[in-house]
C-alpha positions in Angstrom: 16.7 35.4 3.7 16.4 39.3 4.9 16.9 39.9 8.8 16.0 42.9 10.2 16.1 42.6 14.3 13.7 39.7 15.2 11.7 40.0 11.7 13.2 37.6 8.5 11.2 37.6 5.3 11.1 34.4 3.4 9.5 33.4 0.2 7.3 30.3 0.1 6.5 27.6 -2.6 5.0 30.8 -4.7 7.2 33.3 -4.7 5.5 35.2 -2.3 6.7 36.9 0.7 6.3 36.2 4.8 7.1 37.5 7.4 8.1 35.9 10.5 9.2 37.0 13.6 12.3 34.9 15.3 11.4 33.5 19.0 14.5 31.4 19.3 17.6 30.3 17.9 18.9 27.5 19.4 21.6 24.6 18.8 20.2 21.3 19.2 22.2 17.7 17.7 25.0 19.9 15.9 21.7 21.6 13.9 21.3 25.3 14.4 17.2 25.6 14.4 14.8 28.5 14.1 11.8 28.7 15.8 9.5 31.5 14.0 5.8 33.1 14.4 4.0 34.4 11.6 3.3 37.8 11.5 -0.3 38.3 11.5 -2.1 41.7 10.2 -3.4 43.6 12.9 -5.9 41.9 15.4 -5.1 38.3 14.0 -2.5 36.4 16.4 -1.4 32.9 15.7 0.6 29.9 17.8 1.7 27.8 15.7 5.5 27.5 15.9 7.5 27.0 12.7 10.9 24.8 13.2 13.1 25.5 10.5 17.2 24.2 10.5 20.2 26.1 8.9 21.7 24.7 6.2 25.4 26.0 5.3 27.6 28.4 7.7 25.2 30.5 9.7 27.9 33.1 9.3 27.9 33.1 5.9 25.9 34.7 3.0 25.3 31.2 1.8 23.5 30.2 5.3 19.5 29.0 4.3 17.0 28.5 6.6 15.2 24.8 5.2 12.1 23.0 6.3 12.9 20.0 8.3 12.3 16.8 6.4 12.8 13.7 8.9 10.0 14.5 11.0 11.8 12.6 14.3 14.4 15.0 14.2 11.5 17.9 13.7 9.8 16.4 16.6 12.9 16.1 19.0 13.7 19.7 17.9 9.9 21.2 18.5 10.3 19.2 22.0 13.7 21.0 22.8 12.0 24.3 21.8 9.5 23.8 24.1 12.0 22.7 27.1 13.7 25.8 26.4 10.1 27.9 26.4 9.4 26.6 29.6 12.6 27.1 31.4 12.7 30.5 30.3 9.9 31.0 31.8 10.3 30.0 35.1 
């Protein structure tokens, strides 16, 4: 997993590279979540919000951003996400 300010590359299924940019990084029942856009080549946008968790010490080199499997816990997280959207917000 690269970082470079709210851009992280990550490789998918393939081998192949994507980039995504970070909207929010939140803690949420002990799990430290990452809510990530695609980038999109120019004049292409897209909203569909990927949830991923960190596995390991976020502070470490070992930290790995996984999918989330149990997809109650990936809905409670995309529902916090979207709390957190809209109180920013207002």
């Amino acid at each position: 997993m690269e970082n470079s300010n709210n851009i992280i590359i990550l490789e998918d299924e393939h081998g192949c590279s994507i980039e995504f940019e970070v909207i929010d990084v939140f803690e949420f029942e002990g799990i430290t979540f990452f809510a990530l856009l695609e980038c999109m080549p120019e004049g292409q946008e897209t909203d569909e919000v990927l949830i991923m968790k960190v596995e390991g010490d976020i502070d470490s080199e070992e930290a790995e951003l996984v999918m989330v499997e149990d997809e109650d816990l990936l809905q409670r997280a995309f529902d916090e996400f979207v709390r957190r959207d809209e109180e920013a917000d207002e």
